[in-house]
ZADREN-459567 format. One record per atom (N, C-alpha, C, O, CB): residue in three letters; x, y, z. Coordinates in steps of 0.1 Angstrom, whole numbers, plus 2048, in hexadecimal, padded with zeros to 3 digits. Glycine has a CB too. Example, Ala and Ser with C-alpha at 12.3 -4.5 7.8 and 13.67 -1.06 7.14 Angstrom:
BEGIN
ALA8847C784E
ALA87B7D384E
ALA8847DF84E
ALA88E7DF855
ALA8717D385A
SER8807EA847
SER8897F5847
SER88180084F
SER88680B850
SER88D7FA839
***
This chain:
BEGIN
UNK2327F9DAD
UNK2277F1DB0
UNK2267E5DA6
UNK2237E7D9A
UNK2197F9DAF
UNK22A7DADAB
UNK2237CDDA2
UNK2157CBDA0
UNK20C7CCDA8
UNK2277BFDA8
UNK2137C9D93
UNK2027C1D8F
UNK20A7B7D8D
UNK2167B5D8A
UNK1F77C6D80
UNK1FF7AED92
UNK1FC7A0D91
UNK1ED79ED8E
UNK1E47A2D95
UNK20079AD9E
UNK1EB797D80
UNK1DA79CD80
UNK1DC78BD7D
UNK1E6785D7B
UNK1D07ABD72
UNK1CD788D7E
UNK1C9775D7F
UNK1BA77ED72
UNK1B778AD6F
UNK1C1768D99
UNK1B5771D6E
UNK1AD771D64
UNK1A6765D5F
UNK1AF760D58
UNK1B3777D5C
UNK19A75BD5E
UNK197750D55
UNK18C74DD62
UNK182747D5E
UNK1A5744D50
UNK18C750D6F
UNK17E74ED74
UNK17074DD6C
UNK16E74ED60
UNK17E759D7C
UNK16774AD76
UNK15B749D71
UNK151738D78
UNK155731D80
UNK15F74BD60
UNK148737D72
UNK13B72FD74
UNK13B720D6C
UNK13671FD60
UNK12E739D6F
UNK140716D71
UNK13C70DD68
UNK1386FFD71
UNK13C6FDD7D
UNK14870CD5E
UNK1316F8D6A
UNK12C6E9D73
UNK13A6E0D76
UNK1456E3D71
UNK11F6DDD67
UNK1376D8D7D
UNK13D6CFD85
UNK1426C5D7B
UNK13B6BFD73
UNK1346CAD90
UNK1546C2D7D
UNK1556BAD6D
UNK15D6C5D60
UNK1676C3D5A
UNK1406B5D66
UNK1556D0D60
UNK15B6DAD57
UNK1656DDD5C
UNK16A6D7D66
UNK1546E7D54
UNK16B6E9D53
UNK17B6E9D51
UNK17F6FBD51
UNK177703D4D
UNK1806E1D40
UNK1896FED54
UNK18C70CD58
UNK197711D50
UNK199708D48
UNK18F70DD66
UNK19F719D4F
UNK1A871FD4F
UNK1AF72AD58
UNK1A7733D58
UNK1A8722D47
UNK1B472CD5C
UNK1B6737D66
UNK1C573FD5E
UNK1C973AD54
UNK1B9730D7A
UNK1C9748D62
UNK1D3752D5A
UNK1D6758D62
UNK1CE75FD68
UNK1CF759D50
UNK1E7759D65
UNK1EB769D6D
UNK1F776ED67
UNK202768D67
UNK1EE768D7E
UNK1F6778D61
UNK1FE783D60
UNK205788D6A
UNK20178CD75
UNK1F778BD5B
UNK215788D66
UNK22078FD6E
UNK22A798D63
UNK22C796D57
UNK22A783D76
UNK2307A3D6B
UNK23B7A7D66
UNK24579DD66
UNK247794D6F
UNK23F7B2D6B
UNK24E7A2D59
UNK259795D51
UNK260793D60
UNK261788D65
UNK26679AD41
UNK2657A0D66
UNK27079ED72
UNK26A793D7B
UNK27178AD7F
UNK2737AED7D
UNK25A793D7F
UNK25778DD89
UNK25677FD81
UNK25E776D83
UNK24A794D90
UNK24C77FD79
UNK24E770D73
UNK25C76BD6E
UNK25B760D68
UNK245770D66
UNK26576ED6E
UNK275766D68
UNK27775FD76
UNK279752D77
UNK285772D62
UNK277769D83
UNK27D769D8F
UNK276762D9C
UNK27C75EDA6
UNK280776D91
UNK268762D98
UNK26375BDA4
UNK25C751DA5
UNK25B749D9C
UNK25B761DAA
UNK25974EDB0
UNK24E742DAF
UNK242743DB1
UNK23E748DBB
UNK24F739DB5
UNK23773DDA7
UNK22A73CDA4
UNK220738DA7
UNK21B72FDA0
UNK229739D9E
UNK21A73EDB3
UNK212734DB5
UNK1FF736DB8
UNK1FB741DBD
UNK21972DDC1
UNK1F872CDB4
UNK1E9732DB4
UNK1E572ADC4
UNK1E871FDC9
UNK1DD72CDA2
UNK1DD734DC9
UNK1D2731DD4
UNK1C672CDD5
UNK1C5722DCF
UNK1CE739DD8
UNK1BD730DDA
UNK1B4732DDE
UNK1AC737DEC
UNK1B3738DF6
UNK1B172CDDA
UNK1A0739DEC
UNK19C73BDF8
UNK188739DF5
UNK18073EDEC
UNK1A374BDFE
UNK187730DFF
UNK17972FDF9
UNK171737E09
UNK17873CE12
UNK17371BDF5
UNK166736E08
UNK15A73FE0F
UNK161739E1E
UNK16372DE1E
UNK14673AE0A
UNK165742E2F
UNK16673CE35
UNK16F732E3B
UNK16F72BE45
UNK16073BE31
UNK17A734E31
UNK18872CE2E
UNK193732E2E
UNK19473EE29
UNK188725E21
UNK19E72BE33
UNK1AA731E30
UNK1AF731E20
UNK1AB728E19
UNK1B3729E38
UNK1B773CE1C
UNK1BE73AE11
UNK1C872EE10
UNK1D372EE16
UNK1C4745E0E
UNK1C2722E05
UNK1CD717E08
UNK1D871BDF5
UNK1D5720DEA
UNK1C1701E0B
UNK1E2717DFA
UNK1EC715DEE
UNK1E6709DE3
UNK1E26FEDE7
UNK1FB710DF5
UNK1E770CDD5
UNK1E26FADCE
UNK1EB6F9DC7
UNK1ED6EDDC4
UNK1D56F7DC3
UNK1F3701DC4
UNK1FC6FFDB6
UNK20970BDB7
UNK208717DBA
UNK1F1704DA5
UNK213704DB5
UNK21C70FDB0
UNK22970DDA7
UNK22D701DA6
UNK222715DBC
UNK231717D9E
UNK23D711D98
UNK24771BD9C
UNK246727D9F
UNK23B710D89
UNK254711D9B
UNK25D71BD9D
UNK262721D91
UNK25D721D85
UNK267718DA4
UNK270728D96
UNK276732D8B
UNK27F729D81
UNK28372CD76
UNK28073ED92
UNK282719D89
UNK28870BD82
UNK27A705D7A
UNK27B6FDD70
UNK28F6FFD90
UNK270707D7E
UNK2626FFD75
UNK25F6F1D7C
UNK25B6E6D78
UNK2666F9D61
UNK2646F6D89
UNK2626E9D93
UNK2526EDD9A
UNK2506F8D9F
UNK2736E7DA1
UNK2496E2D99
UNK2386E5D9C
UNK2326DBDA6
UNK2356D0DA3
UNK22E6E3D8E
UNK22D6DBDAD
UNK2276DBDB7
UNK2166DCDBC
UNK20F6E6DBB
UNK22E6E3DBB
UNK2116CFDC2
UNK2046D5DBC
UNK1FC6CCDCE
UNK2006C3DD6
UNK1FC6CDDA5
UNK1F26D5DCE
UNK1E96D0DD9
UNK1E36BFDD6
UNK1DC6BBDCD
UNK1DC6DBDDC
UNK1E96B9DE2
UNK1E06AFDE0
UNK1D56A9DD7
UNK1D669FDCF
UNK1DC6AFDE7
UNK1C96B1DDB
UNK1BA6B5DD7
UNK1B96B8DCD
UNK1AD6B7DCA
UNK1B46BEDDD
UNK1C46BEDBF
UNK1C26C4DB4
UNK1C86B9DAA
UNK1C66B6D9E
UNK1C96D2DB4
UNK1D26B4DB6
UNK1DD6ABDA7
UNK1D56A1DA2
UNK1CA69CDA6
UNK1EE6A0DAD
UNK1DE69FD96
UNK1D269AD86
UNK1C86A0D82
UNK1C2698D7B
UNK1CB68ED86
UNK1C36ACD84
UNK1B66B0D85
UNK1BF6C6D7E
UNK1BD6C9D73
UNK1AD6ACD9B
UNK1C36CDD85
UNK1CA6D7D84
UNK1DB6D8D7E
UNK1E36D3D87
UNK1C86DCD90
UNK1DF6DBD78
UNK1EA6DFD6F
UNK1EB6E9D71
UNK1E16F0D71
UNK1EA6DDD64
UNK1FB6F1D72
UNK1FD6FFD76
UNK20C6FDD68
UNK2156F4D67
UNK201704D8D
UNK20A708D61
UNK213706D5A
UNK214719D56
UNK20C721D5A
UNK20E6F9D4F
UNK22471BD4C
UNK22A72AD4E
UNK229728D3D
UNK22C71DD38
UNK23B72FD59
UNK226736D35
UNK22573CD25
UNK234746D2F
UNK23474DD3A
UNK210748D1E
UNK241744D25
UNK24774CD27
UNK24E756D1F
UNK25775DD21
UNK24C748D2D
UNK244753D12
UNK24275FD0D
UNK23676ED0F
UNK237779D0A
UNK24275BD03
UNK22C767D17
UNK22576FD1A
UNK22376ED28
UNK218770D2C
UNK21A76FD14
UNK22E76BD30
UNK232770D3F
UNK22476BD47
UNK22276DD52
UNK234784D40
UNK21F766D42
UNK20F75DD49
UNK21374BD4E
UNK219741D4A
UNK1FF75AD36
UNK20C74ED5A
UNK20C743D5F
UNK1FE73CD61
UNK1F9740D6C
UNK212744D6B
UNK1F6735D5B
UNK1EB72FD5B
UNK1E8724D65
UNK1F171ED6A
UNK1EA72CD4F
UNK1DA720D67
UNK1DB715D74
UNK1CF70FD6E
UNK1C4713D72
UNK1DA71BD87
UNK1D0705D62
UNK1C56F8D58
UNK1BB6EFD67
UNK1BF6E6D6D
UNK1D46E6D4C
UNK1B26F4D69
UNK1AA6F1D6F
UNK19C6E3D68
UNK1916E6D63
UNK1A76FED73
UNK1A36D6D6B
UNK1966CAD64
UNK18B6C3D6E
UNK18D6C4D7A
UNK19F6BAD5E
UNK1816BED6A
UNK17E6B9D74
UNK1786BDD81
UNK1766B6D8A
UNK1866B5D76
UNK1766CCD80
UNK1726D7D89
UNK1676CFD96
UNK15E6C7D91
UNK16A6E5D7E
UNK1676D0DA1
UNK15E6CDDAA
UNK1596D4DB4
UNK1606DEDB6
UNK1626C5DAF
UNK1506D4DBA
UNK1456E0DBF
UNK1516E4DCA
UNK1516F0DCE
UNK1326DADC6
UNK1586DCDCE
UNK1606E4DDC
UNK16C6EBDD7
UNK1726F2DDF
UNK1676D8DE8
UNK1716EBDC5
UNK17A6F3DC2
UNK177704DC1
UNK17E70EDBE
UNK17E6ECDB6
UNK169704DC5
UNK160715DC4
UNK16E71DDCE
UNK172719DD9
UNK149718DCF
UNK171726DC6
UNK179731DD5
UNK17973ADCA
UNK17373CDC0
UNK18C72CDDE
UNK184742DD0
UNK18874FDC8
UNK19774ADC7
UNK19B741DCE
UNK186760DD0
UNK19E750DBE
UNK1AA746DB6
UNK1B1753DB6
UNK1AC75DDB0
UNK1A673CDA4
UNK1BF753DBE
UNK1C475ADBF
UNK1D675ADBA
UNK1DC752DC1
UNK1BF75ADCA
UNK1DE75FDB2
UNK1EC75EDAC
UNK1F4768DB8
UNK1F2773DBD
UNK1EC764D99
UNK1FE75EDB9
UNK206764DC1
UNK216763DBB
UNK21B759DB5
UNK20475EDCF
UNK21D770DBF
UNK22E76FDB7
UNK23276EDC3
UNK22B775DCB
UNK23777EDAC
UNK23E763DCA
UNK245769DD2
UNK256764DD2
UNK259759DCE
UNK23C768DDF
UNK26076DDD6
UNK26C768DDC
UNK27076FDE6
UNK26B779DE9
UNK275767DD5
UNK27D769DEE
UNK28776DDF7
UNK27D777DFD
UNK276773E06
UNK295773DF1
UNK27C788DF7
UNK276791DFE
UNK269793DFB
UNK261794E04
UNK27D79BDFE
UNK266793DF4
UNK255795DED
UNK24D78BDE9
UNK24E77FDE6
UNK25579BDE0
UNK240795DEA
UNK235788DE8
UNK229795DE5
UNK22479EDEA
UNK23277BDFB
UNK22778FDDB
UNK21A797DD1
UNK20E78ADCE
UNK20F77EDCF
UNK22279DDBD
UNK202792DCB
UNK1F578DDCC
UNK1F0796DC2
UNK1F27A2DC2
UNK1EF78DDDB
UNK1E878DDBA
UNK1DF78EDB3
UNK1D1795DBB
UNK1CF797DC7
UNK1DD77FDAE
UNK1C8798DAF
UNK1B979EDB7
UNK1AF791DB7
UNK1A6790DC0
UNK1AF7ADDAC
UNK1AF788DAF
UNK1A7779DB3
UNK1A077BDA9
UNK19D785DA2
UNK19D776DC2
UNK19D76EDA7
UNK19476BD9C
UNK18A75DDA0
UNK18C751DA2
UNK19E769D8F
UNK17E764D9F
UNK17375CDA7
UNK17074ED9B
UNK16B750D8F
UNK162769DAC
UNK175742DA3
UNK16F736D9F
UNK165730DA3
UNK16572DDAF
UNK175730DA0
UNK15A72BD9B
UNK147727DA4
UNK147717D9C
UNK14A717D90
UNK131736D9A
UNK14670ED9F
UNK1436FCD9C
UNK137700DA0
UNK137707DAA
UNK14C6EDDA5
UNK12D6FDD9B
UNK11D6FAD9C
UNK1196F8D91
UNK11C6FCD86
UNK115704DA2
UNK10C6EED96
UNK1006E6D8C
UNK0F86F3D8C
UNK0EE6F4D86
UNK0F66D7D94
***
């Protein structure tokens, strides 16, 4: 069984700033690619960010200049620097590992933008 756990959720105004955090095993983090979700109330899970196993990144429209997804590879963490936060960025923030055959998911980590 892979864990994949996410972590840095939480409540902040519109403008404020986040961190988000996910934890992988070394095998999964050396070998795959990285990438955070979401899904807000009502919505499909859309892709925002991801890196590969080269450090090649990729980012939704809607986030770029604003979200940074960057890898600690000494502590096997992939983080996703959230600036600038806006009331439509509210979802649940989800980390995903995947290659070739597999594809692992995080349990989410609930993001709220509100005044």
């Amino acid at each position: 069984q892979v864990h994949i756990m996410e972590s840095g959720g939480g409540l902040v105004q519109p403008g404020g700033s986040l961190r988000l955090s996910c934890a992988a095993p070394e095998s999964i983090f050396a070998m795959y690619t990285l990438s955070w979700y979401r899904q807000a109330p009502g919505k499909q899970r859309e892709l925002i960010a991801f890196v590969t196993r080269l450090d090649k990144k990729h980012y939704k429209e809607s986030v770029k200049g604003r979200f940074t997804i960057s890898k600690n590879n000494a502590e096997n963490t992939v983080h996703l620097q959230m600036n600038n936060l806006k009331v439509e960025d509210t979802a649940v923030y989800y980390c995903n590992a995947r290659d070739e055959s597999n594809d692992y998911w995080g349990q989410g980590t609930q993001v709220t933008v509100s005044s």
